[in-house]
FIRO-398308 format. One record per atom (N, C-alpha, C): residue number from 1; residue in three letters; chain; atom name; x, y, z. Coordinates in steps of 0.1 Angstrom, whole numbers. Last residue first. Layout:
! FIRO-398308
{seq: NUM&type: ALA&mol: A&atom: CA&X: X&Y: Y&Z: Z}
...
//
This chain:
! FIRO-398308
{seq: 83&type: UNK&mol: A&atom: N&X: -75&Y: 3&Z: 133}
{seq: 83&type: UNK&mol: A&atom: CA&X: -67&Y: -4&Z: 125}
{seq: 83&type: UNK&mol: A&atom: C&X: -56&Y: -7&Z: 130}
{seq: 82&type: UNK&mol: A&atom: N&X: -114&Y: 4&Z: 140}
{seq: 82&type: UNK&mol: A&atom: CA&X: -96&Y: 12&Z: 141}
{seq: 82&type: UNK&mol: A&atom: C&X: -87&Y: -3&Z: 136}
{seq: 81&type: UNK&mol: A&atom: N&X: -136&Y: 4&Z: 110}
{seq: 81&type: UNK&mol: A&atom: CA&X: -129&Y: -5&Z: 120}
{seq: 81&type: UNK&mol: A&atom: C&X: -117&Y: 5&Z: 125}
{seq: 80&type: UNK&mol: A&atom: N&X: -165&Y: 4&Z: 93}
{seq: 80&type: UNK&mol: A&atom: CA&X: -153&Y: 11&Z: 96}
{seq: 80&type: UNK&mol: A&atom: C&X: -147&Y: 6&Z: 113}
{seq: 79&type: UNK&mol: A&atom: N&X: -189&Y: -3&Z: 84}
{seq: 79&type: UNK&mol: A&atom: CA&X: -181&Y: -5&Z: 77}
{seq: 79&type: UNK&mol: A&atom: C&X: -166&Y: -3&Z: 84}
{seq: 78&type: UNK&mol: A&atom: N&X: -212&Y: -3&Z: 103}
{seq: 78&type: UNK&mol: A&atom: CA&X: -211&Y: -15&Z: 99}
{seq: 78&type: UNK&mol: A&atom: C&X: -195&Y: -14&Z: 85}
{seq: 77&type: UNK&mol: A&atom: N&X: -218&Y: 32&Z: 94}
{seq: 77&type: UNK&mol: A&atom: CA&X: -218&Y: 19&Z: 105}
{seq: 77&type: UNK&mol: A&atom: C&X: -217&Y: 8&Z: 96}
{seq: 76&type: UNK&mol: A&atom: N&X: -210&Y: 51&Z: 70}
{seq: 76&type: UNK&mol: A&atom: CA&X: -200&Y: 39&Z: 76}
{seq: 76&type: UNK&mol: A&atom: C&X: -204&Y: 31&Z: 87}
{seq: 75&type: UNK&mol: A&atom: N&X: -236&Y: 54&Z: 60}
{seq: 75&type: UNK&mol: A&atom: CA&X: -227&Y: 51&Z: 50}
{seq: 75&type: UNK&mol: A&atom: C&X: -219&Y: 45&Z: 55}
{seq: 74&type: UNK&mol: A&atom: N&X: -252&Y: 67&Z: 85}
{seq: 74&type: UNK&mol: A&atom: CA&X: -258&Y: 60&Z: 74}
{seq: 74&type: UNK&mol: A&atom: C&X: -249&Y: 54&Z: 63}
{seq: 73&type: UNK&mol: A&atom: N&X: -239&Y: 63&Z: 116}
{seq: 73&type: UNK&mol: A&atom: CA&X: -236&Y: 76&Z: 102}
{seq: 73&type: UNK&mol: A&atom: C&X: -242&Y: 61&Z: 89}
{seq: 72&type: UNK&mol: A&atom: N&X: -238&Y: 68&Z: 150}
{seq: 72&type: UNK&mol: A&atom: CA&X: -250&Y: 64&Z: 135}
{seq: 72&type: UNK&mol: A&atom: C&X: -246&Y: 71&Z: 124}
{seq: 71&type: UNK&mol: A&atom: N&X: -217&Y: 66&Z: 174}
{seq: 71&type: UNK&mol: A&atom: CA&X: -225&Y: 73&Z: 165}
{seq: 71&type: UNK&mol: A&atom: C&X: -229&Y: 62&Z: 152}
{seq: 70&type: UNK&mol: A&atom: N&X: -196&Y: 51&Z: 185}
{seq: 70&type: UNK&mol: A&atom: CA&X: -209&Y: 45&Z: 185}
{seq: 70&type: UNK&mol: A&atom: C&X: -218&Y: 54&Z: 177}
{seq: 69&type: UNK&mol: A&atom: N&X: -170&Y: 55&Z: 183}
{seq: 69&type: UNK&mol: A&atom: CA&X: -173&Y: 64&Z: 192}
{seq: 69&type: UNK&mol: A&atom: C&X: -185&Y: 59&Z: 196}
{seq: 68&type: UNK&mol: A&atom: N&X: -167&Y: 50&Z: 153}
{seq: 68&type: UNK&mol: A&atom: CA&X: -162&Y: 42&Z: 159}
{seq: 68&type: UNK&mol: A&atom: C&X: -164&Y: 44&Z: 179}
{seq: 67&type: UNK&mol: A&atom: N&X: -180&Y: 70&Z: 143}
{seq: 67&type: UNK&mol: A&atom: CA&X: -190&Y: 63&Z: 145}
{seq: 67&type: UNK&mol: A&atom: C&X: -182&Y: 51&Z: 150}
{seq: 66&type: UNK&mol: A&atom: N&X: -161&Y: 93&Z: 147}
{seq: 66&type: UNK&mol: A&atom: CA&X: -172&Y: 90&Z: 155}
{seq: 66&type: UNK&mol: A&atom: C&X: -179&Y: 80&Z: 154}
{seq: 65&type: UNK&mol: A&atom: N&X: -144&Y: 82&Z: 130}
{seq: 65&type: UNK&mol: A&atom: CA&X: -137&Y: 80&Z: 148}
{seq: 65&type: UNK&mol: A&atom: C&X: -149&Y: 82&Z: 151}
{seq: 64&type: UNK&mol: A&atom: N&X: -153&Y: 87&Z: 105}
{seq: 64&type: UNK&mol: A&atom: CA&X: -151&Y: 73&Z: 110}
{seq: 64&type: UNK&mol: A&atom: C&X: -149&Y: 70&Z: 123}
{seq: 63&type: UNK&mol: A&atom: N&X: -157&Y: 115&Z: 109}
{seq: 63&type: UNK&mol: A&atom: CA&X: -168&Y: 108&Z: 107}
{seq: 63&type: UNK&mol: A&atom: C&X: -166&Y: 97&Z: 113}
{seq: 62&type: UNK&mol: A&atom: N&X: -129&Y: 121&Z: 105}
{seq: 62&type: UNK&mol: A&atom: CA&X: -134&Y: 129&Z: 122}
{seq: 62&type: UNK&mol: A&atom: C&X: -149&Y: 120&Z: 118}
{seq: 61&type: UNK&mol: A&atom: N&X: -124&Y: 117&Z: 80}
{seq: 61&type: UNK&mol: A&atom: CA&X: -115&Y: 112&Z: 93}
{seq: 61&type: UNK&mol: A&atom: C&X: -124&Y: 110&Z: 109}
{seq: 60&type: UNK&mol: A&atom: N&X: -140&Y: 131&Z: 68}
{seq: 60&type: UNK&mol: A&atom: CA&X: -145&Y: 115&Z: 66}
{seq: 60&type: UNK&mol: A&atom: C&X: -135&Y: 111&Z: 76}
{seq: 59&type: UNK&mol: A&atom: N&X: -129&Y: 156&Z: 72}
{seq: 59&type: UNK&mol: A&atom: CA&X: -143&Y: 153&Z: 76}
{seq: 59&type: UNK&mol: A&atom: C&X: -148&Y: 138&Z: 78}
{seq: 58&type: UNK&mol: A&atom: N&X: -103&Y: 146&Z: 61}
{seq: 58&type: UNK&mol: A&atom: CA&X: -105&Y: 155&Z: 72}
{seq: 58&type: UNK&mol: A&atom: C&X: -120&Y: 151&Z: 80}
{seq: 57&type: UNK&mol: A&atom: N&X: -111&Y: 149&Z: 34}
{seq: 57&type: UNK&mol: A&atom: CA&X: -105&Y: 137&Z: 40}
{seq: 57&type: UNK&mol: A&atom: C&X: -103&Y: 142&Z: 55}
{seq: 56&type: UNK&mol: A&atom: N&X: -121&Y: 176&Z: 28}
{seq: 56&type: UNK&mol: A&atom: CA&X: -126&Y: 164&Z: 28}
{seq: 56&type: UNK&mol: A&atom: C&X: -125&Y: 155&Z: 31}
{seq: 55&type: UNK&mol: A&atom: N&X: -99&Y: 191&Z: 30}
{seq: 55&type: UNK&mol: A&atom: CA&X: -107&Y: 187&Z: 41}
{seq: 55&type: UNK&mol: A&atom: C&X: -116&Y: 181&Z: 43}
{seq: 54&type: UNK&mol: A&atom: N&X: -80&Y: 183&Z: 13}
{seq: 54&type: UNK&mol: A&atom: CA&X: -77&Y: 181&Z: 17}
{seq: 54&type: UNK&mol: A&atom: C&X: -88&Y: 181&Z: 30}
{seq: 53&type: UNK&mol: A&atom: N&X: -88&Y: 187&Z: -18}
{seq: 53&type: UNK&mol: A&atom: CA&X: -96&Y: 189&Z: -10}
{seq: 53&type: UNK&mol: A&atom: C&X: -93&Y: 182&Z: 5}
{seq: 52&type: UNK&mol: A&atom: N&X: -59&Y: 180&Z: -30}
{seq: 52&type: UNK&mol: A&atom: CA&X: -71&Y: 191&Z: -40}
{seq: 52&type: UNK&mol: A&atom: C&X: -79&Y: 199&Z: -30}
{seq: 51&type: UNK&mol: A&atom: N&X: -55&Y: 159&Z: -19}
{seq: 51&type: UNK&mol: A&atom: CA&X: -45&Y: 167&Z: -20}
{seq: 51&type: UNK&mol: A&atom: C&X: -56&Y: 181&Z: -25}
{seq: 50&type: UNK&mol: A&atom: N&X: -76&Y: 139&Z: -27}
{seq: 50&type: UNK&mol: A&atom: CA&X: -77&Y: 149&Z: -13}
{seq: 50&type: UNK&mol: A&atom: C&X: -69&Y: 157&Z: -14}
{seq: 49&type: UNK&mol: A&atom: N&X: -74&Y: 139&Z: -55}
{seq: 49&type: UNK&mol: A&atom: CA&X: -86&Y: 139&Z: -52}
{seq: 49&type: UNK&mol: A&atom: C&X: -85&Y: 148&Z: -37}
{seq: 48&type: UNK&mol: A&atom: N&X: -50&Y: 126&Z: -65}
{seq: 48&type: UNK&mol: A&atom: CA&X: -50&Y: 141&Z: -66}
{seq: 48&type: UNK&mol: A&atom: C&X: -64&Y: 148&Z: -57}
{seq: 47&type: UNK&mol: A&atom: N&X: -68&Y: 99&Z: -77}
{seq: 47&type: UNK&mol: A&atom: CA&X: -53&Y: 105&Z: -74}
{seq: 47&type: UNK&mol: A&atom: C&X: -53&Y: 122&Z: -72}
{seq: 46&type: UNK&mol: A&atom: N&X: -99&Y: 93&Z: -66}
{seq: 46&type: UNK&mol: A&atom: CA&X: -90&Y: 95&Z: -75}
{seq: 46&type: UNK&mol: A&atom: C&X: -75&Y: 98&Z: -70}
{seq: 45&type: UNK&mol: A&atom: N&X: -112&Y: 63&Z: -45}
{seq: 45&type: UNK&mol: A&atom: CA&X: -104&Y: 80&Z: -49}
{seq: 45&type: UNK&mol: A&atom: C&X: -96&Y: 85&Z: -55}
{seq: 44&type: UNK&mol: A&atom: N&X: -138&Y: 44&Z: -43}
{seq: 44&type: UNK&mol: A&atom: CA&X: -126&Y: 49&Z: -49}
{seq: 44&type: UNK&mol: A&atom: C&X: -120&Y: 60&Z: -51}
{seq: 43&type: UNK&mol: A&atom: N&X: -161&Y: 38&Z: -15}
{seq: 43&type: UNK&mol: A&atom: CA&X: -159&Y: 50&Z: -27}
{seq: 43&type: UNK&mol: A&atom: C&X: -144&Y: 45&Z: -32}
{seq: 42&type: UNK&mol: A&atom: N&X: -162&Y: 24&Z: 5}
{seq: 42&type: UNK&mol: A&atom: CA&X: -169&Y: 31&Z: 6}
{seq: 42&type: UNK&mol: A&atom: C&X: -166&Y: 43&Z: -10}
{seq: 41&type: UNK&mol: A&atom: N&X: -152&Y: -6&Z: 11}
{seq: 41&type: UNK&mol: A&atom: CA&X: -161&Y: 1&Z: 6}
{seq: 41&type: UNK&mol: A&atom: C&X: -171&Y: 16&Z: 0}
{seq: 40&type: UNK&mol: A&atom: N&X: -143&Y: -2&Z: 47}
{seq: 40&type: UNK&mol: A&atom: CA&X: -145&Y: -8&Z: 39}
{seq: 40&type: UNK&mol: A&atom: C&X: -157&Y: 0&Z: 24}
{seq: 39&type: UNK&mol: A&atom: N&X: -119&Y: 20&Z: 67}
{seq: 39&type: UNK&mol: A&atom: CA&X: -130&Y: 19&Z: 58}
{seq: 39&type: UNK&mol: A&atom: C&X: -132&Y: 10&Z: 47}
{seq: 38&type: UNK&mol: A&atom: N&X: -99&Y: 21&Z: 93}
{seq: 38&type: UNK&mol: A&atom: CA&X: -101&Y: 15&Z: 78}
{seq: 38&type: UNK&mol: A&atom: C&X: -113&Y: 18&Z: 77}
{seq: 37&type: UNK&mol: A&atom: N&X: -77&Y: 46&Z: 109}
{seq: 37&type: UNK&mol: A&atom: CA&X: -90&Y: 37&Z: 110}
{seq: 37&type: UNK&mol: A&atom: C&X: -87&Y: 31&Z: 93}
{seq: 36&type: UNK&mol: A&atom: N&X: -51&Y: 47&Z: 132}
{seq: 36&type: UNK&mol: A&atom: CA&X: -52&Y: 42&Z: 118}
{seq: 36&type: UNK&mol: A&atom: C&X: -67&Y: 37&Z: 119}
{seq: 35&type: UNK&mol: A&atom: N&X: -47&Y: 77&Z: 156}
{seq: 35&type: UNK&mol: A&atom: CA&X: -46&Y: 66&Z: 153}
{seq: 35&type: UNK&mol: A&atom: C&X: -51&Y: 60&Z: 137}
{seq: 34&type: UNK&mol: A&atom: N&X: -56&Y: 106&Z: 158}
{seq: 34&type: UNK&mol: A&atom: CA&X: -56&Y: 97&Z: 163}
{seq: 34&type: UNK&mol: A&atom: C&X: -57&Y: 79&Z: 165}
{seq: 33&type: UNK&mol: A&atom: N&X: -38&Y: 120&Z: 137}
{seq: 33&type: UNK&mol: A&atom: CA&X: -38&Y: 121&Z: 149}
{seq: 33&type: UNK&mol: A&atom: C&X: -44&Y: 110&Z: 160}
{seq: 32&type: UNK&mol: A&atom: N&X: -43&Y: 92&Z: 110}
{seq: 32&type: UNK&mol: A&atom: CA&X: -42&Y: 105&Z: 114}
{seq: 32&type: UNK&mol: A&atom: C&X: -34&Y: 105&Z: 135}
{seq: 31&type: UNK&mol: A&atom: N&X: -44&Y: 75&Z: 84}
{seq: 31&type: UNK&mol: A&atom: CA&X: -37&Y: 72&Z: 96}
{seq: 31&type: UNK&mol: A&atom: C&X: -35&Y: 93&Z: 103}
{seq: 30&type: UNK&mol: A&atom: N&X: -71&Y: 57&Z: 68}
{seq: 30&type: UNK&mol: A&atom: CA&X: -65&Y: 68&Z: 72}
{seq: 30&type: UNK&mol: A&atom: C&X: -56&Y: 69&Z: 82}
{seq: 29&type: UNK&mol: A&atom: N&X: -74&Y: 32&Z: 44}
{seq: 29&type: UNK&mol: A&atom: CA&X: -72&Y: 37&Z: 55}
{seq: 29&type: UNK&mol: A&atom: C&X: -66&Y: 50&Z: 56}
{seq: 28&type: UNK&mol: A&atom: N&X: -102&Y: 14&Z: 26}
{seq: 28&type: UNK&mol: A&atom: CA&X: -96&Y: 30&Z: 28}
{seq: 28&type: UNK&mol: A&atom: C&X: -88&Y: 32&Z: 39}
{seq: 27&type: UNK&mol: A&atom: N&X: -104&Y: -14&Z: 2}
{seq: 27&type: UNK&mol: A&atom: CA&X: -106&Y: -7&Z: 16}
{seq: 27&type: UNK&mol: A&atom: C&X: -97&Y: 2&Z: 15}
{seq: 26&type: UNK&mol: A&atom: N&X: -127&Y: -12&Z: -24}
{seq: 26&type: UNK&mol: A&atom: CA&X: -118&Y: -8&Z: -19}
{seq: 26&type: UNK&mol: A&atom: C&X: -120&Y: -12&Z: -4}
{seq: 25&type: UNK&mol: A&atom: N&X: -140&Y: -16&Z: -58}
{seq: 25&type: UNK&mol: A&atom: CA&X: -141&Y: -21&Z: -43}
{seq: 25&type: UNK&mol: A&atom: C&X: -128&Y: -23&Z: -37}
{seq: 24&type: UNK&mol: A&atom: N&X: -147&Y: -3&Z: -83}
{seq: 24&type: UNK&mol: A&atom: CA&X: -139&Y: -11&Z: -75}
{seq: 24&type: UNK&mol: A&atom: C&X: -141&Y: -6&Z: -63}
{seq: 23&type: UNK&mol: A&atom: N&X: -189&Y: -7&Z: -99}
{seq: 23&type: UNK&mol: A&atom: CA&X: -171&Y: 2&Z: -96}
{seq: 23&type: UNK&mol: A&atom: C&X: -165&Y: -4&Z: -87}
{seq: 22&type: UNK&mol: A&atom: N&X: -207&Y: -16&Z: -93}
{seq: 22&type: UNK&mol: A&atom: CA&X: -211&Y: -4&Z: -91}
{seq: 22&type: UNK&mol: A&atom: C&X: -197&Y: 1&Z: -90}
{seq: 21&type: UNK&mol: A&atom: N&X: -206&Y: -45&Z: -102}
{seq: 21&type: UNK&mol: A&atom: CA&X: -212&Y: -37&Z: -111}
{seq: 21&type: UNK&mol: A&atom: C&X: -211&Y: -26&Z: -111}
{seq: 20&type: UNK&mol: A&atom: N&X: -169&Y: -46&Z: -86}
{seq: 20&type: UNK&mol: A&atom: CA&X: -185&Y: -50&Z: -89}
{seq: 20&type: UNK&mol: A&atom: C&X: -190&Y: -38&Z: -96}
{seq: 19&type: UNK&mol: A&atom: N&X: -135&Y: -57&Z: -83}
{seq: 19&type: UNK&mol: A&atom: CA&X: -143&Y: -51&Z: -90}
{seq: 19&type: UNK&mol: A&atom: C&X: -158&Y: -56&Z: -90}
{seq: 18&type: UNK&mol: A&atom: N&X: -112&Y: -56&Z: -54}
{seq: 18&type: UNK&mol: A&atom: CA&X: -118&Y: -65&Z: -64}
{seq: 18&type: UNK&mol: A&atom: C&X: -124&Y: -54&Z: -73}
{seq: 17&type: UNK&mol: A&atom: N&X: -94&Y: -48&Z: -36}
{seq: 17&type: UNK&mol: A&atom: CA&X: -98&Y: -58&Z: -34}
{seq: 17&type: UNK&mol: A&atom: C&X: -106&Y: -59&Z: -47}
{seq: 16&type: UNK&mol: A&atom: N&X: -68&Y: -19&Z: -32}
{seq: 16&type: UNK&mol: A&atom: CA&X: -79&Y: -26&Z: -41}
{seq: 16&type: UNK&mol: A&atom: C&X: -83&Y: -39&Z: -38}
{seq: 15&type: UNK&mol: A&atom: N&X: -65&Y: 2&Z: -5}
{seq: 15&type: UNK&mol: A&atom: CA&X: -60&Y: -12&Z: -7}
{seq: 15&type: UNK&mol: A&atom: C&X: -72&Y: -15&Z: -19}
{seq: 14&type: UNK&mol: A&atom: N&X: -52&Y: 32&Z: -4}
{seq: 14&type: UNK&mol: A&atom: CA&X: -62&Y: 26&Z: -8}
{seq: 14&type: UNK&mol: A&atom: C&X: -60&Y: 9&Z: -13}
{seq: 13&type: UNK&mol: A&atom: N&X: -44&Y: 56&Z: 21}
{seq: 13&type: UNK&mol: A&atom: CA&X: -39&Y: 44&Z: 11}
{seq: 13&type: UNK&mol: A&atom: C&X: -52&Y: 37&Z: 11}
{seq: 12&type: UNK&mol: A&atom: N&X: -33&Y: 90&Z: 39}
{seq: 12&type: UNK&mol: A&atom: CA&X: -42&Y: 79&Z: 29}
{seq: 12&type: UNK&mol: A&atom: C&X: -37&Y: 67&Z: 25}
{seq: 11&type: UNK&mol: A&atom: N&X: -28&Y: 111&Z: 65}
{seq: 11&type: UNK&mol: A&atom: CA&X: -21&Y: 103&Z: 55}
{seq: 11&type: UNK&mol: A&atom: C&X: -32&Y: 94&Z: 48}
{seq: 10&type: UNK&mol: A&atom: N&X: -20&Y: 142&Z: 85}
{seq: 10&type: UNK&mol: A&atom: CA&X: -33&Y: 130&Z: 78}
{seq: 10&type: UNK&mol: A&atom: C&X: -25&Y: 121&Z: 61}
{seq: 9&type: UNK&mol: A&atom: N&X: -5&Y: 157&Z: 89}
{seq: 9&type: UNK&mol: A&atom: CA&X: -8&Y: 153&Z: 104}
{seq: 9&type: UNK&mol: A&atom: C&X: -17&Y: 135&Z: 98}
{seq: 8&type: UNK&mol: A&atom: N&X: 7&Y: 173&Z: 71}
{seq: 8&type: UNK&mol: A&atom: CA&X: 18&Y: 171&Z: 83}
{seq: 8&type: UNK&mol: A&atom: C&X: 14&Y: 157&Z: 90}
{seq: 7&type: UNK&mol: A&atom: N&X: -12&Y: 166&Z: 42}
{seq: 7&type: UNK&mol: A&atom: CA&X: -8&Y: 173&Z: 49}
{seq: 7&type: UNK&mol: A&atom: C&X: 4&Y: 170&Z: 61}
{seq: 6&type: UNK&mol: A&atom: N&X: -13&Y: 139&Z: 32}
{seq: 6&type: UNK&mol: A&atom: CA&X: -19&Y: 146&Z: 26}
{seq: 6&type: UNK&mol: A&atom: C&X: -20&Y: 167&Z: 34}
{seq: 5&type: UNK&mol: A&atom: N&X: 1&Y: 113&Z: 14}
{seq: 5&type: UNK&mol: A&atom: CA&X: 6&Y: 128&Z: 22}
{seq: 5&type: UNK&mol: A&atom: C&X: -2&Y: 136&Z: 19}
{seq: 4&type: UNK&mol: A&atom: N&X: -5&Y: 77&Z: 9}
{seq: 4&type: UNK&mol: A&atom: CA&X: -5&Y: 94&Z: 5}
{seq: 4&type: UNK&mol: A&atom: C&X: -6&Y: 106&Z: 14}
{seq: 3&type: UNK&mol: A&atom: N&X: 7&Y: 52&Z: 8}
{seq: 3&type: UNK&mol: A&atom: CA&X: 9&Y: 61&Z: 19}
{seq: 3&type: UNK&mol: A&atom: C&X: 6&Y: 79&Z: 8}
{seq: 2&type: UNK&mol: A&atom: N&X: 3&Y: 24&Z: -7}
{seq: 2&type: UNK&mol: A&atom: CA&X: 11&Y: 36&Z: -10}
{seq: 2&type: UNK&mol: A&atom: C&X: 3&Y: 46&Z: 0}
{seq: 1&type: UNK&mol: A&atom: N&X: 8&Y: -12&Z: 0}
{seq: 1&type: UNK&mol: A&atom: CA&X: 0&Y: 0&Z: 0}
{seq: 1&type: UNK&mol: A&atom: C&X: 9&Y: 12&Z: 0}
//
């Protein structure tokens, strides 16, 4: 896995697992301040994608810790694990 820099503090890598009808199937991790979460699933990300929008990966950072926290987020319960 390739480690994308996406500022000082937040890092990316996208492990490919396969292909379905709805596009490749990924798992996502992030390795930030607090620790490495994964995300199964949940989107493919272009190259350049968070570098571009770097707070976007930011937001999906602080989303996955919450619902690792127990919060209800309609897209990652049941997907996202600390790593």
């Amino acid at each position: 896995m390739d480690w994308q820099h996406i500022d000082s503090q937040l890092l990316f890598a996208q492990e490919l697992l396969g292909e379905s009808d709805h596009g490749i199937i990924t798992n996502m991790y992030i390795r930030g301040p607090y620790g490495i979460v994964k995300a199964y699933d949940i989107g493919y990300i272009d190259s350049g994608y968070y570098e571009q929008y770097p707070d976007r990966l930011w937001n999906l950072y602080k989303d996955i810790l919450s619902v690792l926290d127990g919060h209800y987020h309609c897209c990652l319960s049941g997907r996202v694990w600390n790593f």
